[in-house]
C-alpha positions as CSV (number, residue, x, y, z in Angstrom):
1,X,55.3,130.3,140.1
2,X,54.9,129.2,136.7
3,X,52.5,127.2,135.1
4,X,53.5,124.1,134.5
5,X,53.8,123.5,130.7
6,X,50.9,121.3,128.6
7,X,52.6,118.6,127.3
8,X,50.8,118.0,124.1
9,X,51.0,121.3,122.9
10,X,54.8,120.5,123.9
11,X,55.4,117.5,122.1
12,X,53.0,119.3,119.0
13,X,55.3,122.2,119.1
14,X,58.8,119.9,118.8
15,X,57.0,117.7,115.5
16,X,57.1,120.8,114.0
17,X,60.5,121.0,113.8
18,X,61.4,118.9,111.1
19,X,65.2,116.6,111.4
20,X,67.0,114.7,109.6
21,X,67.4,110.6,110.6
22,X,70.3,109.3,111.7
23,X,70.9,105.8,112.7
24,X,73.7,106.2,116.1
25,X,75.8,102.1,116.7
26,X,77.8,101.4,119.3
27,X,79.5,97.8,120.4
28,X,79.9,97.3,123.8
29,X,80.9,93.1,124.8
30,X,81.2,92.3,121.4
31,X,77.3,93.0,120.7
32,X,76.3,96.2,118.3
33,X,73.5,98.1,119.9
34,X,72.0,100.9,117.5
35,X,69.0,103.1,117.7
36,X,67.5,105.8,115.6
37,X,68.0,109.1,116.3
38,X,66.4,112.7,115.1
39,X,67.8,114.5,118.3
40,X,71.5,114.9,116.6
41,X,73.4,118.0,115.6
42,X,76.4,119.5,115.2
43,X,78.1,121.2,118.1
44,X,81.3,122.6,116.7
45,X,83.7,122.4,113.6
46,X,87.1,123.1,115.6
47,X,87.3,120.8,117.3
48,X,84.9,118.3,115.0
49,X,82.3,117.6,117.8
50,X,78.4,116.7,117.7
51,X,76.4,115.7,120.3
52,X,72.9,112.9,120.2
53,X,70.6,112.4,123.0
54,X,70.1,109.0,123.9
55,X,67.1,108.2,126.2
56,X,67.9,107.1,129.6
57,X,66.3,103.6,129.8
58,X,67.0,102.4,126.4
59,X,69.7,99.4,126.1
60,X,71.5,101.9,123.5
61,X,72.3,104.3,126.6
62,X,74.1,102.2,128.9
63,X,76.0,100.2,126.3
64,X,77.3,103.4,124.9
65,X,78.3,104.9,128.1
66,X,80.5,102.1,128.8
67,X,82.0,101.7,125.0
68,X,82.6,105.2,124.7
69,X,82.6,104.9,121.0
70,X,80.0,105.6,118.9
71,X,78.9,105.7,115.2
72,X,76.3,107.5,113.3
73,X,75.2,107.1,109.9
74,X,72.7,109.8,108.3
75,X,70.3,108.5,106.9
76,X,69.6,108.8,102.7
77,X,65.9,108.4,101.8
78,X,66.0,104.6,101.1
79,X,67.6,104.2,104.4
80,X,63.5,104.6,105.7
81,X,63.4,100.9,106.5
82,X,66.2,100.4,108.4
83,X,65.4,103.4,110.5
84,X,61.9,102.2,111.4
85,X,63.9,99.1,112.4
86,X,66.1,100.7,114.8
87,X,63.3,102.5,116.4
88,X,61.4,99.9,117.7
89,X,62.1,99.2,121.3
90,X,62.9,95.6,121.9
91,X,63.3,93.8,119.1
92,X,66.4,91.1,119.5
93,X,69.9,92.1,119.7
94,X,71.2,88.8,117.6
95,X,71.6,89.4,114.2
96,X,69.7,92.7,114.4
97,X,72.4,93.3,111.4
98,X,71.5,90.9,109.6
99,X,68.8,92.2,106.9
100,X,70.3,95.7,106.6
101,X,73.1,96.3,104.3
102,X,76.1,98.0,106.4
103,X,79.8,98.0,106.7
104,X,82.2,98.6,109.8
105,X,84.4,101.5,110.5
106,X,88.0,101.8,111.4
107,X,86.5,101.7,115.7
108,X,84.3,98.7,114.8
109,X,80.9,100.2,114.8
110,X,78.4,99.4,112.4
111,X,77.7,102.1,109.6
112,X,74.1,101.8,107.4
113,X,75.4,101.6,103.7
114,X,72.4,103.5,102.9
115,X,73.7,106.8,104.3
116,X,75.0,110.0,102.6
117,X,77.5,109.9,105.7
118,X,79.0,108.8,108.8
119,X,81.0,109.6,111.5
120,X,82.5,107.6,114.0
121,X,83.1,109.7,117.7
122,X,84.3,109.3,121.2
123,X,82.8,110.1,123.8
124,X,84.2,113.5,125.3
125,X,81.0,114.5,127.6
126,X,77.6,113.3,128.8
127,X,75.3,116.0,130.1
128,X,72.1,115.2,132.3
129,X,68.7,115.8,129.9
130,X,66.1,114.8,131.9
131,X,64.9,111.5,130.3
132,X,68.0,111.7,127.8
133,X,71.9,112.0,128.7
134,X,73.5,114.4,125.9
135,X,76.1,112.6,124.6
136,X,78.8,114.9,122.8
137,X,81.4,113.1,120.8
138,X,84.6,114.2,119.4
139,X,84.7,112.9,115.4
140,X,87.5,110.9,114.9
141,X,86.2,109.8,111.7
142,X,84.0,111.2,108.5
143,X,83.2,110.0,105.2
144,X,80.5,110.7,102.6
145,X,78.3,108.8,99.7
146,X,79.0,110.8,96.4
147,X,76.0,108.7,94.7
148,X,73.1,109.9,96.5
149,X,71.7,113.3,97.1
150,X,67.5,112.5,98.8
151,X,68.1,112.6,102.7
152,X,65.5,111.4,104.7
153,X,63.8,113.8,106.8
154,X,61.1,113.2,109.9
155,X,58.2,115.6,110.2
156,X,55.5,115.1,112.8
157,X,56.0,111.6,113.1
158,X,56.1,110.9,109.6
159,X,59.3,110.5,107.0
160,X,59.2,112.7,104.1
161,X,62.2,113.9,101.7
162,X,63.7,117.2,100.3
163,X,62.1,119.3,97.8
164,X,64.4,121.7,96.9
165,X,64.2,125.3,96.1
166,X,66.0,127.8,94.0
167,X,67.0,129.9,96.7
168,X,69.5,129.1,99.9
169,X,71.1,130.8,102.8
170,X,73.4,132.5,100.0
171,X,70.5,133.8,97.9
172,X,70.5,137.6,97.6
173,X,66.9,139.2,97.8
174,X,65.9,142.2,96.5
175,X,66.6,145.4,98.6
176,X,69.1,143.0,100.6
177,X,72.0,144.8,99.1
């Protein structure tokens, strides 16, 4: 039998990977729910499908498991405030909107205007996580902000932004050849 694993060296080990933010909406009875979210990615590009992670006693789970639809705006840098916002657990569903600039796509879900994208996704599977359900969405929707370039990233529980470097997964190196 194994050891069982120490959970701050756990949770030190995961705020070391660094994410981008993403802000996921859903409306379920005519109220939005939204929460922020680093535990997003893609899952495949034929079909269009991504997945988030959605703790299980968080209001944002059970709506969205009944709506079945689901949006998620990623987050530009000056998008920082809003996702602080949607993180905090408990503050009061009426006009939760109401201070942060957003617009509503084609399934009725709020999208964050200070985004470089969004998608907007239906549910195709949810997949016990533990704590979290894995939520995997098939796109039905995508657009993106031309006018802004600064994502905002999330770093051992702090936000940060991009520098960026010559070189990319394209660079050749020397003695690569």
């Amino acid at each position: 039998m194994t050891a069982p694993v120490d959970q701050q060296a756990f949770r030190g080990a995961l705020s070391r990977f660094a994410s981008g933010v993403t802000v996921v909406s859903t409306v379920h009875d005519g109220v939005d729910h939204l929460m922020t979210a680093s535990a997003f990615t893609s899952v495949s590009l034929e079909p269009p499908q991504v997945l988030v992670c959605s703790h299980r006693t968080s209001r944002f789970h059970d709506a969205v498991l009944e709506s079945g639809t689901w949006g998620v705006s990623i987050l530009a840098e000056e998008g920082m405030a809003a996702s602080a916002w949607f993180a905090h657990r408990g503050r009061p569903l009426d006009d939760q909107l109401g201070d942060v600039p957003h617009h509503r796509g084609p399934s009725g879900v709020a999208l964050l205007d200070q985004s470089l994208a969004w998608l907007e996704c239906t549910t195709v599977a949810a997949h016990d996580g533990g704590d979290h359900t894995i939520l995997v969405g098939a796109v039905v929707g995508a657009a993106i902000r031309d006018t802004v370039d600064d994502p905002l990233l999330y770093y051992r529980s702090h936000y940060g932004t991009m520098v960026r470097l010559d070189q990319s997964e394209k660079t050749v190196y020397e003695g690569d050849a």
